[in-house]
N, C-alpha and C positions, 0 to 999 in steps of 0.2 A: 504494500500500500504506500501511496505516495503521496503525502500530506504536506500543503505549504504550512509553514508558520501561521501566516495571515487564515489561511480555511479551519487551520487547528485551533486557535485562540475563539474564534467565531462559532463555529459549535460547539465547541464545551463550554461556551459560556450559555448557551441554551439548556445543557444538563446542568450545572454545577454552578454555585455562587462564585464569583470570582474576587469578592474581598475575603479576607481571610477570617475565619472562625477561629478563636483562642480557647485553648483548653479544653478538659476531657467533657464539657458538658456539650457539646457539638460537635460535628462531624464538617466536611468543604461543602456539604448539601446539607445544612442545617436542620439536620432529620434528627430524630430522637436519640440519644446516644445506646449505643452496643455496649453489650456485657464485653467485648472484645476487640481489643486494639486490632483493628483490621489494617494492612498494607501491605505492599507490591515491591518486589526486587526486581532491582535494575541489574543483569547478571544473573548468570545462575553456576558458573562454576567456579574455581578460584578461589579469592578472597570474597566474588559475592555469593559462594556459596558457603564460607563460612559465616557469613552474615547473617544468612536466613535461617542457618539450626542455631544459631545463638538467639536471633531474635524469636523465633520460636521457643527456647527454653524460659522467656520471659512469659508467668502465665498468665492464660488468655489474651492470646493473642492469633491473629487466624490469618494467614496465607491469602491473598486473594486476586492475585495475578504475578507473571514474571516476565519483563522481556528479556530476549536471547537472539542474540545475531545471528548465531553457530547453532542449527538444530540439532549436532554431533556432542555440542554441550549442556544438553539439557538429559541427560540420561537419570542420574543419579535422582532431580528434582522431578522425573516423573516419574519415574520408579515408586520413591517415598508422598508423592502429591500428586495421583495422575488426575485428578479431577481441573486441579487450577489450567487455568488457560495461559500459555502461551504464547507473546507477540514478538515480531523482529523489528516491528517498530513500535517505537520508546511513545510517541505519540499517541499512537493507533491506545495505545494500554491505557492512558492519562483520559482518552477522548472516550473510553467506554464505561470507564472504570473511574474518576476521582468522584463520584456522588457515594460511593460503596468504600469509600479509606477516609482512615485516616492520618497515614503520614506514609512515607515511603523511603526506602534503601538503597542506596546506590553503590554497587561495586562493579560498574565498568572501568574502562581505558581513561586515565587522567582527562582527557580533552574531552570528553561529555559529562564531565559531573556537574558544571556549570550550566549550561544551558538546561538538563532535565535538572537541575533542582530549582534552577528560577523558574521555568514552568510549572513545576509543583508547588512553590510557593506560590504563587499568582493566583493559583486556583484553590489557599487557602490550608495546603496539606503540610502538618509537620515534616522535616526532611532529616535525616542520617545520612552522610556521604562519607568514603573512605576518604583518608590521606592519597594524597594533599588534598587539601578542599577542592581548590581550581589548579589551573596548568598557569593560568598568566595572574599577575598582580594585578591589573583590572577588574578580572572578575571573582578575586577574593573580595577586591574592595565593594563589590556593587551587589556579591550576596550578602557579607554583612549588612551593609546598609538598610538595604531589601529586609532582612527578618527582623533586625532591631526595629525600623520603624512599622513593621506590619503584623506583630506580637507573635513569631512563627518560632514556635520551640527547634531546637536545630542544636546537632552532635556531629562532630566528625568520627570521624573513626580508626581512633589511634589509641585500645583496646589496652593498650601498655601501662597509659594513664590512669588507669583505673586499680591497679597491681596496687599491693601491699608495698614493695620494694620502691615503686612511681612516686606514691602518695607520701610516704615515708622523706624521701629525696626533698620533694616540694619543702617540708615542712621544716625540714633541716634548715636549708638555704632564707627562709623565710624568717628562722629563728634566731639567723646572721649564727648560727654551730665556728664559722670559721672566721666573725669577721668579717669586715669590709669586701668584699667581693673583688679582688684587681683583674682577672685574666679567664676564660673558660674556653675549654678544648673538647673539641665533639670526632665521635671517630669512625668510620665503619668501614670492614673489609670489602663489602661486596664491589662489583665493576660493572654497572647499567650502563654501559657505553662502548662504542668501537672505535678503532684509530684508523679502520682498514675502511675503503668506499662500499658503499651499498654494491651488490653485484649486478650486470649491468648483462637482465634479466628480466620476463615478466613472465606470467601464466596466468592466464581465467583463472579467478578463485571459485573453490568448489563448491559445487550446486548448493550446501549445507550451508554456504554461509553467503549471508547478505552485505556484499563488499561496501555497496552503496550506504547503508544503514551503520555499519563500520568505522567507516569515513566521518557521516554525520557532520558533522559543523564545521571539519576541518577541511585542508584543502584537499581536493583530491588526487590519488596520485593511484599507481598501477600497483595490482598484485603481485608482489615477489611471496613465496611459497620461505614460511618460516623466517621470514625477518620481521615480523610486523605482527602479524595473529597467528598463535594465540598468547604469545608468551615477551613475544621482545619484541613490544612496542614501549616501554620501558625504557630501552636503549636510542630510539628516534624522535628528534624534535619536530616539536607540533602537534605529536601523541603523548611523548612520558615525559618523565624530566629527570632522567636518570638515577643516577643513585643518589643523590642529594635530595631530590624529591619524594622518590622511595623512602626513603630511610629518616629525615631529617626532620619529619616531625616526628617521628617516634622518637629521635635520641634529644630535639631541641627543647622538648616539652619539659621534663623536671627543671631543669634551669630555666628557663625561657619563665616559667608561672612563678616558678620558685624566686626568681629576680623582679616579679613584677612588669614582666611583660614590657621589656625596655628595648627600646627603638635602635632601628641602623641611624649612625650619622653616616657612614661611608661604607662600601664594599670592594673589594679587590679579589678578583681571580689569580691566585696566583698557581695554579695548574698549565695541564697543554690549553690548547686551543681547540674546538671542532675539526676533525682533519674534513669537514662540508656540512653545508646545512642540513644534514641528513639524521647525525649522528651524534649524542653526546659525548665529549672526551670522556677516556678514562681515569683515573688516579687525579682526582678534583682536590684541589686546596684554594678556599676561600678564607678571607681573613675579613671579618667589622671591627669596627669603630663604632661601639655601643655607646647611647646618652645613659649616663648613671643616675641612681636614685639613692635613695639613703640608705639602701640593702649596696650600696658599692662604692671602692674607692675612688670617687669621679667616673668618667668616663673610660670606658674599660674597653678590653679586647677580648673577640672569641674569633674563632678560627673552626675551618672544618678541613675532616679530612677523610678522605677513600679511597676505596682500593689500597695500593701499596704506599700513601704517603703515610710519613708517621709523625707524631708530635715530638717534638724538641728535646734535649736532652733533660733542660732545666723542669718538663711535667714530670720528667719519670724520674728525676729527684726528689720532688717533690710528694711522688706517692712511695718511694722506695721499690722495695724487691723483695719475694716471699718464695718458700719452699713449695713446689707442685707436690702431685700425686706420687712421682719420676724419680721424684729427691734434687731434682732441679732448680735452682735458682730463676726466676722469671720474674716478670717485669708487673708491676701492681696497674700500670696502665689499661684499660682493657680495649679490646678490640673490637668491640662495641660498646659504645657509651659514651660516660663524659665526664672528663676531670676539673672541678669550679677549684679554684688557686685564691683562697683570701689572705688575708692576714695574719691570720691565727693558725694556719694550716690549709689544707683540701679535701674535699668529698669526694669519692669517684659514687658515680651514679652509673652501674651497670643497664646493658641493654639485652632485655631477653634472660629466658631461664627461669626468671624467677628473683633473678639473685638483688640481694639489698644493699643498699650506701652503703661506705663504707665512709669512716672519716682519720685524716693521717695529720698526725703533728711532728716539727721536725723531720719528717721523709720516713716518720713509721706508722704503725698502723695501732690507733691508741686504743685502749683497751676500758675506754668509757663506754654505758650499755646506752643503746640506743633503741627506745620505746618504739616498735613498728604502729603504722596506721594500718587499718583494716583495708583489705582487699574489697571491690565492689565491683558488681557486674554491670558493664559496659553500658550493651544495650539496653538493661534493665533501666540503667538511671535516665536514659533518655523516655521509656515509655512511664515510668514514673510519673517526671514531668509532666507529660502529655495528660495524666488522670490524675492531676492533681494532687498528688500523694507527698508530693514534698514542694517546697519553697523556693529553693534555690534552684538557679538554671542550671541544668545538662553540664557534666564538666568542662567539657570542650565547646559547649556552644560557639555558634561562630562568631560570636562577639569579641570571645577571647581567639576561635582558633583560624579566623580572618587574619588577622595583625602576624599570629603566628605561620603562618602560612606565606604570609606576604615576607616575612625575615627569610624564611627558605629560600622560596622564589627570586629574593634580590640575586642570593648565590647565583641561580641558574642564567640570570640576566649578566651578570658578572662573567660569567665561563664563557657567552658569545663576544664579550669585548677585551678577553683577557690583558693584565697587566694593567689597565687602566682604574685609577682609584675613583669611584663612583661615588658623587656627594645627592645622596639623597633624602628630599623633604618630604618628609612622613606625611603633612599632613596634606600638602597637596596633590601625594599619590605620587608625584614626577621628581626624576633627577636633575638637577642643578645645573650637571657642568657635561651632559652629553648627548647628544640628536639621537646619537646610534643607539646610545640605550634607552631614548626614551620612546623610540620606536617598537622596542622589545615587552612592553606595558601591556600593549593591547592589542592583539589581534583581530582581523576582520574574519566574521563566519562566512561561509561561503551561500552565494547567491541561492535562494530559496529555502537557508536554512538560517535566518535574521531570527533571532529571540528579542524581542519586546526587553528594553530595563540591562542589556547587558552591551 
């Protein structure tokens, strides 16, 4: 099915109220409220099929459509749901189905989470999207705006935050445990990028999968088989945003809340370069110039890094060195995570596993007990919200995880102009001192797939 923007907005606005309803006493068709959070995943394998048995383990809660580009990836979710209906377009679903939800999940390809969750907001439905929110710093900025002013409860999906070890981290940093905040290092092995050209190839994508609906808002471009769907679009610009985008709210979050959520003054790529507009480099180092707050010594420095770059000699003093499994001597640094350097000492804030802060004075590992926070379920605390059962916003709403999203994102704007120090002003969304980056803000959707607000 082949739906313009403009014909999709124009009938559903016949089924479905198009200001938004707030909280669990109403539905996006202001009908009497369900004993049962109803809604619809975007995705059905992957991480958005992690999505949907989490958000099912939330109870009462009921399943009530899924779109799927790839009908080769809907096995598992029909197998366990053969009744729900299945679309390959993200529309076709919104246009049948928002009178019957009320809120919806999105675990596609980075460059459609923005325009299907501003069409879900529009028509009033709460929204959950994975990390990163958005692909561009535009439209991080113009969803938060969008939900803050339109009362639209909203969670990212950065599952991490929610851990005992997350929560615990936050709280630390918050407590100033180390002092003044001067320095933080972010880290992770993975490599979402190539240095090698796309191969200079194409093929019909197969019958199962709808290339066009794929594509969706971006530009379009030709089938190469395995570079792209289902797995490394990750690694290509315009679709992922490599491993920085992957990875960088998950590891930016305990610090990033735990500091209070403080701003780029500046960004610098100091990594390779794109070897073509196709592909993100690999082995990324990005360095800010953060505005400080009273949790810091002035304005400070954090720094990212992937794949095989690695943090300076002076972090891994800092945390020292401890006995393995092995009998080995190794480095307190982790290879996922992030080391905050104050004052008084450092935190490393592991990523993944499970595992919790740690905190080192003089380059050891001190032996003061550190009360953990309780773990909480994710999606839970989003449907919560939703019915009214608690007070406070979603932890990640994207009030907080806009801005956060948008500190990642500078990185990946940085990697296209590498070496160049980037003065950017928070509040006007735009950089200071350069055209070429600030061309990299906002992308145009492609002709016939224009969303209304982005």
């Amino acid at each position: 099915m082949r739906t313009s923007r403009r014909r999709f907005l124009s009938t559903i606005a016949g089924s479905a109220a198009v200001a938004p309803w707030i909280g669990w006493q109403t539905s996006a068709s202001g009908a009497a409220p369900s004993k049962d959070l109803r809604f619809a995943n975007f995705g059905a394998n992957g991480r958005a099929w992690s999505d949907l048995t989490e958000m099912l383990q939330v109870p009462n809660t009921t399943l009530v459509a899924v779109a799927e580009v790839d009908s080769t990836r809907t096995n598992k979710m029909q197998e366990f749901h053969p009744t729900v209906p299945v679309y390959q377009d993200w529309r076709e679903l919104l246009e049948k189905h928002a009178k019957d939800l009320d809120c919806i999940v999105i675990g596609t390809p980075d460059h459609q989470h923005a325009p299907i969750a501003m069409s879900a907001m529009q028509l009033g439905l709460h929204v959950y999207c994975e990390k990163p929110l958005t692909r561009t710093l535009h439209e991080a900025r113009v969803l938060r705006e969008y939900a803050a002013a339109n009362g639209i409860i909203t969670q990212m999906g950065i599952q991490v935050s929610s851990t005992s070890g997350n929560r615990t981290g936050v709280r630390l940093l918050q407590e100033g445990v180390i002092g003044k905040v001067k320095e933080v290092h972010s880290l992770n092995p993975k490599s979402w990028g190539s240095m090698d050209p796309l191969p200079d190839t194409e093929e019909a994508p197969p019958e199962t999968l709808n290339w066009e609906q794929w594509i969706g808002v971006a530009k379009m471009r030709s089938y190469i088989p395995r570079e792209f769907h289902p797995s490394n679009w990750r690694k290509r610009i315009g679709y992922g945003t490599g491993t920085l985008g992957d990875m960088g709210c998950h590891i930016y979050h305990p610090w990033f809340m735990g500091l209070g959520q403080p701003e780029t003054l500046t960004v610098t790529s100091l990594g390779p370069a794109p070897v073509d507009g196709d592909s993100w480099p690999l082995n990324a180092k990005v360095h800010h110039r953060m505005k400080g707050n009273d949790l810091t010594d002035g304005d400070f420095d954090f720094t990212w890094y992937d794949g095989t770059q690695a943090a300076p000699d002076s972090v891994a003093a800092a945390v020292g060195t401890s006995i393995d499994a092995k009998g080995e001597e190794v480095s307190n640094v982790p290879r996922s995570g992030s080391v905050v350097i104050g004052e008084n000492g450092a935190v490393v804030i592991p990523h993944g596993g499970g595992g919790m802060p740690t905190i080192y004075r003089d380059g050891k590992l001190s032996d003061e007990t550190i009360e953990p926070e309780p773990s909480d379920h994710h999606h839970g605390n989003f449907a919560a919200k939703i019915r009214g059962e608690i007070s406070e916003d979603p932890r990640t709403n994207f009030n907080y995880a806009g801005p956060m999203t948008e500190t990642v994102l500078l990185g990946t704007v940085a990697m296209r102009v590498p070496g160049e120090t980037l003065e950017w002003d928070a509040a006007a969304g735009k950089f200071k001192n350069s055209e070429a980056a600030n061309g990299l803000v906002h992308d145009q959707y492609r002709e016939g797939w224009e969303v209304e607000g982005i």
